[in-house]
PADO-172948 format. One record per residue (C-alpha): x, y, z; residue in one letter. Coordinates in steps of 0.02 Angstrom, whole numbers, plus 32768, in hexadecimal, padded with zeros to 4 digits. Layout:
N
- east:north:up:residuo
- X:Y:Z:A
...
This chain:
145
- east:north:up:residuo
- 7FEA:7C35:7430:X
- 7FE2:7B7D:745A:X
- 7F9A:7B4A:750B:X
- 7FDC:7A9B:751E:X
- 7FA8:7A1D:75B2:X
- 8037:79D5:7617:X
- 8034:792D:7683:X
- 807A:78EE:772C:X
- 8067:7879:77AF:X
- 7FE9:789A:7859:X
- 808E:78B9:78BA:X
- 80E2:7933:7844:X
- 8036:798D:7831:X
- 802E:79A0:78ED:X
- 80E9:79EA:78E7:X
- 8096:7A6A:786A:X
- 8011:7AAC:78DD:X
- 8077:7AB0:797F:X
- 80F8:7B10:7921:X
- 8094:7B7E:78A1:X
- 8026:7BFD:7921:X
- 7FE2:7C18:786E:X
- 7FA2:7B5B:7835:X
- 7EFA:7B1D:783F:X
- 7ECC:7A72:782E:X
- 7E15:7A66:77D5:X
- 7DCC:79A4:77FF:X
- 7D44:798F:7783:X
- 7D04:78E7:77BC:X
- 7C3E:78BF:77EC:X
- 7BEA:7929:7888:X
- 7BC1:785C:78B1:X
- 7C79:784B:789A:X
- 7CAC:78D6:7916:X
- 7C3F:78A4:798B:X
- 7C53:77E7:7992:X
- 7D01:77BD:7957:X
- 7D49:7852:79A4:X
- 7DA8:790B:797D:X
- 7E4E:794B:798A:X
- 7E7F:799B:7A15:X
- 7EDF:7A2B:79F9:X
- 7EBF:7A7C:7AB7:X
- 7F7B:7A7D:7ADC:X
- 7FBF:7ADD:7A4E:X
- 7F35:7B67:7A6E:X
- 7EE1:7B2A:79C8:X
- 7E34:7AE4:7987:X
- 7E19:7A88:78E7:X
- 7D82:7AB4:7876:X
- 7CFE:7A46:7856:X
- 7CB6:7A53:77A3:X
- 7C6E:79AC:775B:X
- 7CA4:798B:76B7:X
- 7C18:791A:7692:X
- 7B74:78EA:7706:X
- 7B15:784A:7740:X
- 7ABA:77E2:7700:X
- 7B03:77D8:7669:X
- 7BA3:7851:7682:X
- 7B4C:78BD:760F:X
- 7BCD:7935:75DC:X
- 7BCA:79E8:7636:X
- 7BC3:7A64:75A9:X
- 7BE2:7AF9:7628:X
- 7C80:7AAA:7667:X
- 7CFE:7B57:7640:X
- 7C68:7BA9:7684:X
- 7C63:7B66:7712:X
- 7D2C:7B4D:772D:X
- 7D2E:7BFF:76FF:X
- 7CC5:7C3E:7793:X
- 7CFA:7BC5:7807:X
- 7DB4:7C1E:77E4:X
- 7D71:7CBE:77F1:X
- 7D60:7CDD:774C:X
- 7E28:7D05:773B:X
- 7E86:7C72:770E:X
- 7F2B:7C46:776D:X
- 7FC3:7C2E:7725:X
- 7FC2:7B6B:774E:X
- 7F20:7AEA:7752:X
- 7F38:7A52:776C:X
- 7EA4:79D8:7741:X
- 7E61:7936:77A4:X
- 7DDF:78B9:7785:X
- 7DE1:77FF:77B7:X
- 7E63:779F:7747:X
- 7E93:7830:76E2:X
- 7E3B:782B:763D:X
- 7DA8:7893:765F:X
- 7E20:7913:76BD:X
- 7E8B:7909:7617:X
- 7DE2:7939:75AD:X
- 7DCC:79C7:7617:X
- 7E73:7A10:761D:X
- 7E7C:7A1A:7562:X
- 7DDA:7A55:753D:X
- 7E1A:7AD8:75CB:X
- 7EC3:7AFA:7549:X
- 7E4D:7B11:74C5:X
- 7DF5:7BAC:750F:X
- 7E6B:7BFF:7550:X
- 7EDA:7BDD:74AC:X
- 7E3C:7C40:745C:X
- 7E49:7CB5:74DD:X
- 7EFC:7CF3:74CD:X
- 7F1C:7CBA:7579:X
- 7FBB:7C5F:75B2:X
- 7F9B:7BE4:7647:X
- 7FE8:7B4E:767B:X
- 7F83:7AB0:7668:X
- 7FA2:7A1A:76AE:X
- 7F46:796C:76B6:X
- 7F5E:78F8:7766:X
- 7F8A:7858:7719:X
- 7F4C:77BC:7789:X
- 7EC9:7834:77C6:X
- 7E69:7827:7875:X
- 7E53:7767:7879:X
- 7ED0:771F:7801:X
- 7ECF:7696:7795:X
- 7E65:75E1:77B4:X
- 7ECC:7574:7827:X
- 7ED0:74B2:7801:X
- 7E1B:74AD:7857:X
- 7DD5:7527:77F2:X
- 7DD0:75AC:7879:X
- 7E19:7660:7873:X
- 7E7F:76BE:78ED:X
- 7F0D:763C:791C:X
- 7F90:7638:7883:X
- 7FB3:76EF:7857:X
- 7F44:77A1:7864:X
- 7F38:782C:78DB:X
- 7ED8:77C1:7959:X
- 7F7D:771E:794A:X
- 8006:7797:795F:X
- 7FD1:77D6:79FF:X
- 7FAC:7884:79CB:X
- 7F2A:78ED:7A50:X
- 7E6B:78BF:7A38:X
- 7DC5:78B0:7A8A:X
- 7D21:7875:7A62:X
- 7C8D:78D4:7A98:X
């Protein structure tokens, strides 16, 4: 069995959680991240995302208990559709297919799926995130703490 990692657009991903009572959207940015730049809000489809860093400050040392902690932050039962978010993208990426790999080990068929453009998007002309493309730029719910 082959666990593969799809990838869509902010807007498409939010189609996939308003429509899927099964999807869960894992962000796996900084706690500094979540707390400054800001989280999803997924309050009016009945949802919450999961918060499990994928790498920590200073440094963005890498988080070696990541499936761990994804793991018990689902429950410990994996849904049939996870869809992964970190800033831009890449680290989300990371994450989702280190996610494919152990559940490919495990035998267990889930849906992965990276959020291209991620929370804040790509660097506008002025070097600042937020305003060109990602979750935040195409108007999707959020909130900072």
């Amino acid at each position: 069995m082959t666990v593969s990692v799809d990838e869509i657009g902010p807007k498409e991903a939010w189609a996939h959680l308003k429509a899927d009572k099964d999807a869960v959207l894992v962000d796996v940015r900084t706690k500094e991240e979540w707390s400054f730049v800001g989280i999803p809000d997924l309050s009016s489809i009945d949802k919450e995302a999961a918060f499990v860093e994928w790498a920590t400050l200073p440094g963005m040392q890498p988080n070696h208990a990541f499936i761990e902690g994804m793991m018990t932050r689902l429950g410990g039962a994996a849904p049939s559709k996870i869809l992964f978010l970190c800033r831009s993208g890449a680290r989300s990426m990371a994450a989702a297919q280190k996610a494919a790999g152990a559940f490919e080990k495990a035998g267990r068929s889930v849906r992965l799926i990276n959020v291209a453009e991620g929370f804040e998007g790509d660097l506008d002309g002025s070097g600042h995130r937020g305003t060109t493309n990602g979750w935040k730029a195409r108007g999707l719910p959020w909130h900072q703490s």
